[in-house]
C-alpha positions in Angstrom: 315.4 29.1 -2.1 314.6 25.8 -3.5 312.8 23.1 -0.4 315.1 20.4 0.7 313.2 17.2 -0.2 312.5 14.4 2.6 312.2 10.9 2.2 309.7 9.5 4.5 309.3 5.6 4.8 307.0 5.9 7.2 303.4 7.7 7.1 301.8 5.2 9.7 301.8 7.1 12.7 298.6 7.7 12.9 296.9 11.0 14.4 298.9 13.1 17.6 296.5 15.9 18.0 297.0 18.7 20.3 300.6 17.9 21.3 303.2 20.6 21.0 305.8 19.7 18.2 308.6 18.6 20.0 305.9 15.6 21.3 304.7 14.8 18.0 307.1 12.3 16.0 308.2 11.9 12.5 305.8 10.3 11.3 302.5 11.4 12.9 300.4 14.1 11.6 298.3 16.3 14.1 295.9 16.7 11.3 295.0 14.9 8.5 292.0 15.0 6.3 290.5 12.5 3.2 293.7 10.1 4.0 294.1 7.3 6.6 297.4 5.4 7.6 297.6 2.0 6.5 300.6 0.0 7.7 303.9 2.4 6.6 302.0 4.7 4.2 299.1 7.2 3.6 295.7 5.9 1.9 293.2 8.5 -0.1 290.0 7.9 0.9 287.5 7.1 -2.2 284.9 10.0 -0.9 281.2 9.5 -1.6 279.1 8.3 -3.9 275.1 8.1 -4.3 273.7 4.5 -3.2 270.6 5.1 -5.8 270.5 6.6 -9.0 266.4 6.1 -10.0 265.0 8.6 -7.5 264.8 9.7 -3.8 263.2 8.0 -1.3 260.1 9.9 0.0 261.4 10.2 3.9 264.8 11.5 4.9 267.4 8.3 6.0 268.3 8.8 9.5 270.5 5.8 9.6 271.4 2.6 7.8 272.3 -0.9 8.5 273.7 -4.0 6.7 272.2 -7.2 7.5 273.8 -10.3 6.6 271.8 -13.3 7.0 273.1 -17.0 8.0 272.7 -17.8 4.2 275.4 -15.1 3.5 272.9 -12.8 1.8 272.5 -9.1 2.8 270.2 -6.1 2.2 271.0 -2.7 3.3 268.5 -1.1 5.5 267.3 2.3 5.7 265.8 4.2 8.8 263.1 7.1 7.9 260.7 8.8 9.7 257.9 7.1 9.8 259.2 3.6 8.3 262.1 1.5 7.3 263.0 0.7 3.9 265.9 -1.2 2.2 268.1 -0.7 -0.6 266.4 -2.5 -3.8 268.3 -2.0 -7.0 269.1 1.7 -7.5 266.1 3.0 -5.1 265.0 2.7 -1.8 262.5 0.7 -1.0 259.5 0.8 1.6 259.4 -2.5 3.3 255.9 -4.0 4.2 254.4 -3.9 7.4 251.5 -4.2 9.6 252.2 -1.8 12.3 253.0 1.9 12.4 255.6 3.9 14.2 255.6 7.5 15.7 257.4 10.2 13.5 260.8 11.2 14.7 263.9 13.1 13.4 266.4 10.5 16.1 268.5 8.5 14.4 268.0 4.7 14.6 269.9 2.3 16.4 270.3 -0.3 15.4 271.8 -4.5 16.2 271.0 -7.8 15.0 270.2 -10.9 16.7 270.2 -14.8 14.5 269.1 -13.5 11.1 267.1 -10.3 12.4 267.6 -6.7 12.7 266.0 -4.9 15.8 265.7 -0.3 15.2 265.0 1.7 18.3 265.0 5.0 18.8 263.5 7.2 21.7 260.9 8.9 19.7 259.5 5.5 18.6 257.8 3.8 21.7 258.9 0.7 20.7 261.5 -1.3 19.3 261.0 -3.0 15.4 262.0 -6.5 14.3 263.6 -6.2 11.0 263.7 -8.7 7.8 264.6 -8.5 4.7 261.2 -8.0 3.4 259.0 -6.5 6.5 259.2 -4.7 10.0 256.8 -4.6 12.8 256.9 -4.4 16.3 259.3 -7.1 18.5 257.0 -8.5 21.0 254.3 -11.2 20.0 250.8 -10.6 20.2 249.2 -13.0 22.6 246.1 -14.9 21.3 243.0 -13.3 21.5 240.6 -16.4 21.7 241.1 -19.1 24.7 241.0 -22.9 23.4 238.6 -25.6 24.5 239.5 -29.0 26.2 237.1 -31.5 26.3 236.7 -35.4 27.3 238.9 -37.2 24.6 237.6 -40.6 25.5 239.7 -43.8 27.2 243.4 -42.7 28.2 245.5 -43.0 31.5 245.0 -39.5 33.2 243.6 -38.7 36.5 240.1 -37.7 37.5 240.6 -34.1 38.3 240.0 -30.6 36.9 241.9 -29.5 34.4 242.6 -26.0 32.3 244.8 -25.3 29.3 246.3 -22.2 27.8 248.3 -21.5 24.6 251.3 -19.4 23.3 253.3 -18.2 20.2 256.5 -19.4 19.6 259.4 -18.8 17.2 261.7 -21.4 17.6 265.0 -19.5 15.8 265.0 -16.9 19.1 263.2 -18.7 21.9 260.3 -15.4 21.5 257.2 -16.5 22.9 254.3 -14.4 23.5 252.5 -14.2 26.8 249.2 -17.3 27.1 245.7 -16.9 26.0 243.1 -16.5 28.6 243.0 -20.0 30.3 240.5 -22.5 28.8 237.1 -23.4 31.0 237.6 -25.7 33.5 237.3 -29.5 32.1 236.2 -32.1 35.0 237.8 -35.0 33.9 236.8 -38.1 34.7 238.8 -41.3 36.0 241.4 -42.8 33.0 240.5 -40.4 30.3 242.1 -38.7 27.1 242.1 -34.9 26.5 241.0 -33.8 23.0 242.3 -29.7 22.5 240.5 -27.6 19.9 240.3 -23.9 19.2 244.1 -23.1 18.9 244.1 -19.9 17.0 246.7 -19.6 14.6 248.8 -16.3 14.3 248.7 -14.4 11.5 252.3 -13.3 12.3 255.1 -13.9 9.7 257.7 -14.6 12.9 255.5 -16.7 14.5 256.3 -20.8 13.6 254.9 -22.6 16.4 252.0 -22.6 19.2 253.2 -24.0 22.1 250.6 -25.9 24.6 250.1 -25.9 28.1 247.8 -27.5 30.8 247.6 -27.7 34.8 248.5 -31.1 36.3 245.3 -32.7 38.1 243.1 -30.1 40.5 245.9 -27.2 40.2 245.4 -24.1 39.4 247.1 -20.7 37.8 250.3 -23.6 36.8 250.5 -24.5 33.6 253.7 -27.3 32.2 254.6 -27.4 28.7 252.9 -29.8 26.8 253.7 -30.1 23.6 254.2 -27.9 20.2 252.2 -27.3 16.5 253.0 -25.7 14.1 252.1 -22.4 13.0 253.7 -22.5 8.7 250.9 -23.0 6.2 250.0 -25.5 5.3 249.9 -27.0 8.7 251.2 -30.4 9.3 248.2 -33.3 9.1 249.6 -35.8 11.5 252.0 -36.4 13.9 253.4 -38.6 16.5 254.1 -38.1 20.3 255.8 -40.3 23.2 254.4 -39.1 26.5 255.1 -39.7 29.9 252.4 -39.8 33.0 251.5 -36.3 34.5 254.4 -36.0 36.7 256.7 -35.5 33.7 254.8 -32.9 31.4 257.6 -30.4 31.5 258.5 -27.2 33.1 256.1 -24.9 34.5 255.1 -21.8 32.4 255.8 -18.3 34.1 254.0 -14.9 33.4 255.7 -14.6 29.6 256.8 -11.0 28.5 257.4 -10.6 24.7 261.2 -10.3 25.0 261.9 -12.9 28.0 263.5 -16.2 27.8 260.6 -18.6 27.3 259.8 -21.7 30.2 262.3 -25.0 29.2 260.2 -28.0 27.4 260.0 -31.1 28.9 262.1 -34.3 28.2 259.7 -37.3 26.8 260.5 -40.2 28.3 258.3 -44.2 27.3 254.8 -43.3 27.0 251.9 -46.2 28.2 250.4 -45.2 25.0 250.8 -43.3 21.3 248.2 -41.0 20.1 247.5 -39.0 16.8 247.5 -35.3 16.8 245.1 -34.4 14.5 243.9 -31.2 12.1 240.3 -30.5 10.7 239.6 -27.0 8.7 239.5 -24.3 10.7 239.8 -25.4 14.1 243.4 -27.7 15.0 242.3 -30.6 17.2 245.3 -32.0 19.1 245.0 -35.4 21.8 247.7 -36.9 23.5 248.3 -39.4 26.3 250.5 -38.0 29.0 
């Protein structure tokens, strides 16, 4: 007996699984495999296809993600075992890095903050900070040597005692890393200059600025916000700052972890004086009048 042919204008229903018949209307389907409703019909799916063609990457891909940049570029990135790699061409690549990663057969998970990707997975102990062209762990690494503050001549500040610490800074997310060990103790005398030497620079791609800190006259364990360098090679020669008297340095500096919102800077307001920050090879020398 020949089939009665049907008409149907409309395939877009979507899915009514486990529903007895009489529940399930005309156009639904309680299965459906390799099509998808779009609008009042039935699409095919286009399957699979391989994403390179040269040769295998040396680690199994346990997950991937796109990640589209603020310039509107993207790379796709792969998640291995023991590394991430990216999509180059018609291989994958191995991305460079300075850190390692414990082996593990989870699969990645991935999101993306400003023009970053950040992987985690259980097995990994930490979490990875993602470019397009190298990974390593997210948190900063504080600096490992203290700086020096000494006498920098006539100025406006206070006779007191005085300490200074440092941090790293990326000014795209806020990161900052926790301070160096605080500076020794500078006895300052009366209407005097502070002259800073001894800032490390980090050897961090992520890493743009160093971000100073000092206590206000006889305090201790408080540091406020002082000013910021920068950490981009070459290093800038000279540069200008407006200043206010030690009342106004800025917001105090809490104990920093390497994924908290860093302390607030301080607004400058009309300095009594202008000085010159200043750079000699290998050491950054820094004064200012606050």
């Amino acid at each position: 007996m020949a089939m009665t042919p049907h008409d149907m204008l409309d395939l877009g229903g979507g899915l009514n699984e486990g529903q007895p018949w009489a529940s399930v209307n005309a156009n639904e389907m309680t299965l459906l495999k390799n099509w998808y409703p779009f609008g009042r019909k039935l699409r095919r799916r286009g399957g699979v296809r391989l994403i390179t063609t040269d040769s295998a990457w040396d680690e199994n891909i346990y997950s991937m993600f796109p990640l589209k940049t603020s310039t509107d570029s993207w790379v796709m990135l792969t998640g291995g075992n023991t590394k991430i790699g990216k999509l180059d061409g018609n291989a994958v690549a191995d991305l460079a890095t300075p850190d390692s990663v414990n082996a593990g057969t989870d699969a990645w998970v991935w999101f993306q903050y400003k023009n970053f990707a950040y992987a985690m997975r259980p097995s990994a102990g930490k979490i990875l900070r993602v470019s397009a062209d190298s990974w390593q762990d997210a948190g900063i690494v504080r600096p490992s040597s203290a700086c020096t503050i000494v006498d920098g001549g006539a100025g406006a500040l206070s006779a007191a005692a005085y300490y200074g610490v440092y941090t790293f800074y990326n000014s795209a997310t806020g990161m900052e890393s926790n301070p160096a060990d605080a500076s020794a103790v500078l006895n300052l005398g009366s209407s005097k200059l502070i002259d800073w030497s001894g800032i490390g620079v980090s050897l961090n791609p992520f890493v743009d600025s160093r971000r100073l800190y000092r206590t206000l006259p006889d305090q201790v364990g408080e540091y406020f916000f002082i000013s910021s360098l920068s950490n981009v090679l070459p290093l800038c020669c000279t540069t200008w700052e407006n200043w206010s008297m030690s009342t106004r340095v800025g917001t105090p500096m809490t104990d920093i972890s390497h994924v908290t919102k860093p302390p607030a800077t301080g607004t400058p307001v009309t300095a009594s004086h202008i000085e010159v920050i200043r750079q000699s090879t290998p050491d950054v020398w820094w004064r200012a009048q606050i």
